[in-house]
N, C-alpha and C positions, 0 to 999 in steps of 0.2 A: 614598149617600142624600143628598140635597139638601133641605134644607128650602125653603118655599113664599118667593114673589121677598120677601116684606114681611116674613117675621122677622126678619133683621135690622135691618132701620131702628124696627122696633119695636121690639126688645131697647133700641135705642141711645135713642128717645126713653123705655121705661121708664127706664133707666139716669140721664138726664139730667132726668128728674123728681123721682127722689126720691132726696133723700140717701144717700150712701156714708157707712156706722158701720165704722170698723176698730175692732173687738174684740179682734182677734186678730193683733197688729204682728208685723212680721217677726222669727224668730228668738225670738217668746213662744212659751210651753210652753203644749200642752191642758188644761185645765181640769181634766179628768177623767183623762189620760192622758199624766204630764209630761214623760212620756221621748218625747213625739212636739212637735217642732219646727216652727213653720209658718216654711215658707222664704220666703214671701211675705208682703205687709200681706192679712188675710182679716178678712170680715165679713160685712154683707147690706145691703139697700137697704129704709133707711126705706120704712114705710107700706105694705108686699109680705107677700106671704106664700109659699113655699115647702111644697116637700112634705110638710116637716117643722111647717109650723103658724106657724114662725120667718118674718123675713123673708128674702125670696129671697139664698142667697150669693154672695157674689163675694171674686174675688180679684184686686187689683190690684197692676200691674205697673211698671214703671218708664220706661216711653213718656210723652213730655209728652201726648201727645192721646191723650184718656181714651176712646178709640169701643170698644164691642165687640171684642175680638181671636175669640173662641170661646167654645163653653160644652164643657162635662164631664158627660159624665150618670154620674151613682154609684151604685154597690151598694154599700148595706155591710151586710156578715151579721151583723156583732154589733151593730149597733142593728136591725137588719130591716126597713130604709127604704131607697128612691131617690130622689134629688135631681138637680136640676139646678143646676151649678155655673159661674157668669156670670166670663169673663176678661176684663178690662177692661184696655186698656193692656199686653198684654204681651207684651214680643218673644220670637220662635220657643225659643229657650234656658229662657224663664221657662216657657212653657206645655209644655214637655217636661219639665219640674220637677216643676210642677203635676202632671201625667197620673201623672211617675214618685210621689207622693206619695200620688195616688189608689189606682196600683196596686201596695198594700203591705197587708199584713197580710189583713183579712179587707173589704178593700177591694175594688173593680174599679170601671173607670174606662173611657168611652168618648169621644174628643175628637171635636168635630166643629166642624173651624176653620172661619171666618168667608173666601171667596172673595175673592181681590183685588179683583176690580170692584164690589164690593157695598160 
């Protein structure tokens, strides 16, 4: 499945409008649940909103140029919500991370990376 030719440049211009909040640094414990670890810097983009009400998430990666890498679409059965999950900056390795992070416990996680020429 391919998304339509302008979501990504429009991911990238949301991305690049409104603030990146890390809430959630690399290697901080869930909030709610502290035996789970974010391997990544994760948060959401000021002035968004997300499936959850929250602003839209992301998780960024360690690439100096901050474009869109991919997004994550999630299930998660013990909150009973899907979201979409914005990767920003992150090389092939991080966003196998990411996916693998998604798909744990009562999680599932769908990647759909971002095209080289896009």
């Amino acid at each position: 499945m391919t998304p339509p030719a302008g979501f990504w440049p429009a991911l990238d211009a949301l991305t690049a409008a409104c603030p990146l909040v890390v809430d959630r640094p690399r290697g901080s414990a869930h909030p709610r649940y502290p035996e789970i670890r974010y391997p990544l810097d994760y948060g959401y983009l000021a002035g968004t909103r997300g499936g959850d009400g929250d602003g839209l998430d992301v998780w960024r990666g360690s690439r100096p140029e901050q474009q869109v890498t991919a997004i994550v679409c999630t299930l998660d059965l013990n909150q009973r919500d899907a979201e979409i999950k914005v990767l920003v900056g992150c090389t092939p390795a991080e966003v196998q991370t990411i996916l693998a992070f998604h798909n744990s416990g009562a999680q599932s996680g769908w990647l759909i990376e971002r095209p080289a020429d896009v």
